[in-house]
C-alpha positions as CSV (number, residue, x, y, z in Angstrom):
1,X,57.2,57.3,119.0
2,X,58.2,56.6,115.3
3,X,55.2,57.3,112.8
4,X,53.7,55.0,109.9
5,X,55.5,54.4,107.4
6,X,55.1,56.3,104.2
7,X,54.1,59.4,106.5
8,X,55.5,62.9,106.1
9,X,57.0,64.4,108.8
10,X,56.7,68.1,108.5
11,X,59.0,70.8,110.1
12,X,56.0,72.2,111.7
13,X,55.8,68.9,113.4
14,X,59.7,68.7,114.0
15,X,59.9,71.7,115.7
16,X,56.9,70.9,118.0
17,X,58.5,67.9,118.8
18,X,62.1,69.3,120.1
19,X,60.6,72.8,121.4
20,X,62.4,75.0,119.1
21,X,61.3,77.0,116.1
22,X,60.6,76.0,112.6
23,X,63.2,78.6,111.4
24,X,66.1,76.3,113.9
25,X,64.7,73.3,112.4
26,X,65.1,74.6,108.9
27,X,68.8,75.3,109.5
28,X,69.7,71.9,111.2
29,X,68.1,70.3,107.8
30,X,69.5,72.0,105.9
31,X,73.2,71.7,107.4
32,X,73.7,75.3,108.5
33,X,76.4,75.4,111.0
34,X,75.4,78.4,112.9
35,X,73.3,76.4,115.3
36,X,74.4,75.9,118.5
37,X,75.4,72.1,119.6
38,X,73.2,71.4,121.8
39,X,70.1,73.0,119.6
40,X,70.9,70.9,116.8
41,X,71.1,67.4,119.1
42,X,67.6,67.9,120.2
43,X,66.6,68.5,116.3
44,X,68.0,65.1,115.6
45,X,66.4,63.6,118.5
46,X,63.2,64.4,117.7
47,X,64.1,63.5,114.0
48,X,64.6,60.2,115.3
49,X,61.4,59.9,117.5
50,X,59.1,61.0,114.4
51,X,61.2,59.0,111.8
52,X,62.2,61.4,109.4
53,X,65.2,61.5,107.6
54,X,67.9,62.2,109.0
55,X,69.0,65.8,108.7
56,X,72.2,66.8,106.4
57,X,75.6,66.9,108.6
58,X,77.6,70.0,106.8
59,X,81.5,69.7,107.7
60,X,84.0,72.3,107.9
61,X,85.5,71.5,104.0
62,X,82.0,71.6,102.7
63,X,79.6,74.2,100.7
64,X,80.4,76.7,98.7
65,X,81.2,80.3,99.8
66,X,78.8,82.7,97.8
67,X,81.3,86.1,97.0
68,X,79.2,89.3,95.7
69,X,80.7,92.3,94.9
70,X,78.1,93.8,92.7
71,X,80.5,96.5,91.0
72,X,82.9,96.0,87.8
73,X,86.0,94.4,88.9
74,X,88.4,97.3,88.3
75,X,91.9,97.2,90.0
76,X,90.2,98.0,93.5
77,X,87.6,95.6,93.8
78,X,89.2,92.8,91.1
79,X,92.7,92.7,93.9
80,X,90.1,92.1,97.0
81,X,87.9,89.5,94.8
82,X,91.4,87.6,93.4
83,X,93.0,87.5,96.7
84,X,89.3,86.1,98.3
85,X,89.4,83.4,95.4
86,X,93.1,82.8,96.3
87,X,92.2,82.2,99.9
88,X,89.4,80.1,99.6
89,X,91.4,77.8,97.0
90,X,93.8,77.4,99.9
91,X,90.9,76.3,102.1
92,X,89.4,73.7,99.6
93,X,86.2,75.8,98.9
94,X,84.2,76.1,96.3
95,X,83.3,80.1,95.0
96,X,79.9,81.6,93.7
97,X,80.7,84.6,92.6
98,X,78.2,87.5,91.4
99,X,79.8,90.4,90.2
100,X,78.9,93.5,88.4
101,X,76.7,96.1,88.9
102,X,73.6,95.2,87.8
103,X,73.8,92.7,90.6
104,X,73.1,95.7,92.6
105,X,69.4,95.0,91.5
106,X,69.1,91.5,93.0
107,X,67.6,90.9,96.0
108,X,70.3,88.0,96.5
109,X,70.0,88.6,100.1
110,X,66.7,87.8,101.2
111,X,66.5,84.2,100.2
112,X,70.8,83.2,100.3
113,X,70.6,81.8,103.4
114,X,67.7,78.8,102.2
115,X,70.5,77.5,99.5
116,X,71.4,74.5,101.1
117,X,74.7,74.3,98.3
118,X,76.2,77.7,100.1
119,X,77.9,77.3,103.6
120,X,78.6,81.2,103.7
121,X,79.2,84.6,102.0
122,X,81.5,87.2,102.1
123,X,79.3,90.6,100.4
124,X,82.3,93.2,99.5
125,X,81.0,97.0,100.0
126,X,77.4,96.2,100.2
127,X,75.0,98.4,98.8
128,X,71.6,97.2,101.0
129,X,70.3,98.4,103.7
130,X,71.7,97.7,107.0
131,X,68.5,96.3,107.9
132,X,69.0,93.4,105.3
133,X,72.3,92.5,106.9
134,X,70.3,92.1,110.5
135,X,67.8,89.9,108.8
136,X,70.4,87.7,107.4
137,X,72.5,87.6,110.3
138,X,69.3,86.9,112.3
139,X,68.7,83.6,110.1
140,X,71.9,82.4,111.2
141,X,73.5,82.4,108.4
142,X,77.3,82.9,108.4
143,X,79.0,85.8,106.8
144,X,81.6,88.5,106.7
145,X,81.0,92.3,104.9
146,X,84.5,93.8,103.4
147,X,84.7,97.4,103.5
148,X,80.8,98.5,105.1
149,X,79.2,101.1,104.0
150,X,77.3,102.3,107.0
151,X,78.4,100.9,110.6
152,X,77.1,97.7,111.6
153,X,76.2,96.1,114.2
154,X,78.9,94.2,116.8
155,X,77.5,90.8,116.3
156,X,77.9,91.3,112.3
157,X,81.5,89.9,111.2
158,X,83.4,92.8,108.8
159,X,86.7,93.9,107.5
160,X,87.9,97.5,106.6
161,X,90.7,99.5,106.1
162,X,91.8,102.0,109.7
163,X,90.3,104.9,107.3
164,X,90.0,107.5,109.7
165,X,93.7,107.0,110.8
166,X,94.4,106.7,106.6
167,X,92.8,110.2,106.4
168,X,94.6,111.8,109.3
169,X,98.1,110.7,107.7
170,X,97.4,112.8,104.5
171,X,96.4,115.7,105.8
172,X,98.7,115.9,108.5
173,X,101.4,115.2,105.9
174,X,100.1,118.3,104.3
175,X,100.3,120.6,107.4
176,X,103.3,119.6,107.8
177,X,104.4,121.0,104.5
178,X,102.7,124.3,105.6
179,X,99.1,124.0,103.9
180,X,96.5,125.1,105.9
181,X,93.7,125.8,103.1
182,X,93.1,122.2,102.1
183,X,90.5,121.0,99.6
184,X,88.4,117.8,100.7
185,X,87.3,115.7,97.5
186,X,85.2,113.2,99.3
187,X,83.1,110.1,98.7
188,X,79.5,109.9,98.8
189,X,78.2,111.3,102.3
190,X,76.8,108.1,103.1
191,X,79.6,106.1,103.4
192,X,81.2,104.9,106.1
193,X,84.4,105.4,105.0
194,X,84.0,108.5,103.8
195,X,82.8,110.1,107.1
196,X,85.3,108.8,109.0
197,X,88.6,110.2,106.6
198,X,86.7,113.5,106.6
199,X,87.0,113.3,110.4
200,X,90.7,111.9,110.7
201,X,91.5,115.1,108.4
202,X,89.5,117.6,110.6
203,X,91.2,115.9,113.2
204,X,95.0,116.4,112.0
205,X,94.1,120.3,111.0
206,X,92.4,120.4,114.4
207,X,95.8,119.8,115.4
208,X,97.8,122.2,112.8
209,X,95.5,125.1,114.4
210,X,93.3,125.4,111.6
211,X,89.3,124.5,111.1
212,X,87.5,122.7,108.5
213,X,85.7,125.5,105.9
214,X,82.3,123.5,104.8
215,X,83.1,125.3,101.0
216,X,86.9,123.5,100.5
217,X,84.3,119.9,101.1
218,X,82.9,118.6,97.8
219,X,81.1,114.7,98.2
220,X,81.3,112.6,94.6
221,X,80.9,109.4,93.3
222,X,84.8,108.4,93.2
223,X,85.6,107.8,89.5
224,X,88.0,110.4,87.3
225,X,85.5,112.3,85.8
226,X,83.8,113.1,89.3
227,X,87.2,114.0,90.9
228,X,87.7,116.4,87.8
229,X,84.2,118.3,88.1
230,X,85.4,118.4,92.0
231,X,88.7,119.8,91.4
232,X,87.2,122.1,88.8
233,X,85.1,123.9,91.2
234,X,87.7,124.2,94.0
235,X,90.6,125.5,92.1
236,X,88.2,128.1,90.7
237,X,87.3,129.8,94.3
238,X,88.3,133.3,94.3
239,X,90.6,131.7,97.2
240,X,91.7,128.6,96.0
241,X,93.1,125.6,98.0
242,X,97.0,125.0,98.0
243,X,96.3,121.2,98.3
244,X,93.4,118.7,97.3
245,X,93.2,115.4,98.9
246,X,90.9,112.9,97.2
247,X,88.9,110.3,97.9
248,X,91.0,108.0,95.7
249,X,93.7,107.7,93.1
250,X,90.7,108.1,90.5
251,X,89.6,110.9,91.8
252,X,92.9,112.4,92.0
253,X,93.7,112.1,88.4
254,X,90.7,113.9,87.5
255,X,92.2,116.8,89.9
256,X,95.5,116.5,88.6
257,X,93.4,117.2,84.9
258,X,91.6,119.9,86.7
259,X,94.6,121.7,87.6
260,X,96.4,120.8,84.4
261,X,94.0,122.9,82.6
262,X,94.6,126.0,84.7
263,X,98.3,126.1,84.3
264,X,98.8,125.0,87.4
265,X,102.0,122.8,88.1
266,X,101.9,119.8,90.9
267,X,102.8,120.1,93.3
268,X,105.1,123.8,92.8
269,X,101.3,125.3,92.9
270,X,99.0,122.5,94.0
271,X,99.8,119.6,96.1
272,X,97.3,116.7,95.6
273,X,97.1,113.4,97.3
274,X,94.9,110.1,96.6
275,X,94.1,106.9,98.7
276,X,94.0,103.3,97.9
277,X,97.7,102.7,96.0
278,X,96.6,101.1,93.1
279,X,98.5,101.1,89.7
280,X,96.9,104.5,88.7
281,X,98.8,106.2,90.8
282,X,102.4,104.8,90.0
283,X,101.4,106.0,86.3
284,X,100.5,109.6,86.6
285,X,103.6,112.5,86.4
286,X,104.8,113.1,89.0
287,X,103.7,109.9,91.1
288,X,101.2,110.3,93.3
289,X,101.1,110.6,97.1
290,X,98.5,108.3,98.2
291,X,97.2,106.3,101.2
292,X,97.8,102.4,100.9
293,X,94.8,100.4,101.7
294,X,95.8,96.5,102.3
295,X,93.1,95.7,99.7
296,X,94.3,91.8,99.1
297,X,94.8,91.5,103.2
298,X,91.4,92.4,103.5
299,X,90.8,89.7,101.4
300,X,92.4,87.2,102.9
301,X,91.0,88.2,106.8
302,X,87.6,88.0,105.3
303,X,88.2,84.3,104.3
304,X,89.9,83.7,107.3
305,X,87.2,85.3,109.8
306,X,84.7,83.3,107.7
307,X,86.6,79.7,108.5
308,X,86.7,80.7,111.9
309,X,82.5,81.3,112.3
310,X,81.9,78.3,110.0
311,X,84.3,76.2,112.4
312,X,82.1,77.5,115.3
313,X,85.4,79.0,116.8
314,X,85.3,81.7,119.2
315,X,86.0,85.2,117.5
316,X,87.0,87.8,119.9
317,X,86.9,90.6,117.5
318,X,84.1,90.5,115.3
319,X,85.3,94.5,113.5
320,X,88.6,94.2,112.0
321,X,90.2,97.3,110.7
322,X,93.8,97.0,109.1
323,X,96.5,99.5,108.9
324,X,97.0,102.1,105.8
325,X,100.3,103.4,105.0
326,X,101.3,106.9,103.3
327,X,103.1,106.8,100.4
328,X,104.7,109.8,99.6
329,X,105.6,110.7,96.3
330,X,106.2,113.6,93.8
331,X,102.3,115.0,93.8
332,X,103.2,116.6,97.4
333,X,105.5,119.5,98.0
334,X,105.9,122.9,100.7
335,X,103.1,125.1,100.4
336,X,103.6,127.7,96.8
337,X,104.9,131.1,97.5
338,X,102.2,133.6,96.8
């Protein structure tokens, strides 16, 4: 039964009216698409009985996609952002990007998914809490997170790179040259994709015969200077690794400065190996072995398992993990002669 005209209809009342919550009746409103068919014809229904407007029908082609990568868009995070930007251009989408990181500050999160202008985000390497993600994926709001830090939950879409199989590689590369004393520059302990390279390269010396030793493992923030302090105290052990493998190129310059300063020549005395392939490492002398991440693919897949939950198609595999690839070049050679 329609009401007087000139009354408001509240959501309260809405959501009395088609037995559902008020948080359901928000998203039908609102045109969020993460509602379920059926759910959102028995919004509009009761809609219709009260008299209220009609709520807002979101296609597939509309509402932005909200990107945040709240770090400086360096040649690692500025090739996944371009190639995310790319992709959605393809798809006729409009992009709200926050970059940066004092954006690491905003609590963008806990109110993203009451923007009625965004249809869906894609949060690159986020630094909250998993428990934020669960909220936000518990409001039905659709999104996809590139390269977690910490793992995540099955239902929550994300994109990575196969790092435990990417640490493996290098190391195993290295055994095969005949180090067995390998130094571990690693990223911060927290990440996700730190622990599992440490494990794919206890795996491959698992496999060479040999066991991790807790003081060839350093954990840093992965920039130059970081890698450099690293390198600095691991080439100064009274036994000293024959080969470093770092987090990143970045952080394999600094240990290519490191050993540079103790006369050291790479890789006749020290082999050392990065991860990621970005320019840095076609620059240094010699080149630098290094694990290729698909940095712009993981772009793209992000994009396209975004279509796919705003399209309401079924996904299958929710955790995508793409291949790396060793690249080896001239910062790699047969264990020194002592």
């Amino acid at each position: 039964m329609g009401r007087p005209p000139g009354t408001r209809v509240t959501v309260r009342a809405i959501a009395a009216e088609a037995g559902v919550s008020i948080a359901t009746v928000s998203r039908v409103m609102n045109g969020r698409v993460q509602v379920a068919p059926e759910t959102e014809e028995l919004v509009r229904r009761a809609v219709g009985r009260l008299g209220a407007p009609a709520p807002a029908r979101r296609g597939a082609t509309e509402g932005a996609i909200y990107v945040r990568c709240p770090y400086v868009l360096t040649d690692y995070f500025g090739l996944i952002v371009s190639s995310i930007a790319e992709t959605l251009d393809l798809h006729r989408r409009r992009l709200v990007l926050q970059a940066g990181e004092a954006a690491q500050r905003s609590p963008v999160l806990r109110t993203l998914a009451q923007d009625p202008s965004i249809a869906g985000a894609i949060l690159i390497l986020p630094p909250e809490p998993g428990e934020e993600l669960v909220a936000l994926q518990g409001q039905g709001f659709p999104f996809v997170v590139v390269d977690p830090r910490t793992l995540l939950p099955r239902d929550i879409a994300s994109v990575s790179a196969a790092h435990f199989a990417g640490g493996r590689s290098v190391t195993a590369h290295l055994t095969a040259l005949g180090h067995r004393r390998i130094g571990v520059i690693g990223g911060p302990r927290e990440w996700l994709a730190s622990e599992s390279r440490i494990v794919g390269h206890t795996s491959a010396l698992a496999e060479a015969g040999t066991l991790t030793s807790p003081e060839l493992l350093r954990s840093i923030e992965p920039t130059v200077d970081w890698g450099y302090g690293a390198a600095c105290e691991l080439l100064d052990l009274p036994d000293r690794p024959t080969a470093l493998v770092a987090f990143n190129d970045k952080a394999a310059v600094g240990a290519m400065r490191a050993a540079q300063e103790r006369g050291l020549r790479v890789p006749e005395d020290l082999s050392i190996t990065g991860f990621d392939d970005i320019d840095l490492s076609h620059s240094t002398v010699p080149q630098l072995t290094t694990v290729r991440q698909p940095l712009e693919e993981m772009g793209r897949m992000a994009v396209s398992l975004l279509m796919r939950l705003l399209e309401r198609h079924t996904v299958d595999t929710l955790h995508v993990e793409l291949a790396t690839h060793l690249v080896v070049r001239g910062s790699t050679g047969p264990v020194g002669r002592a």
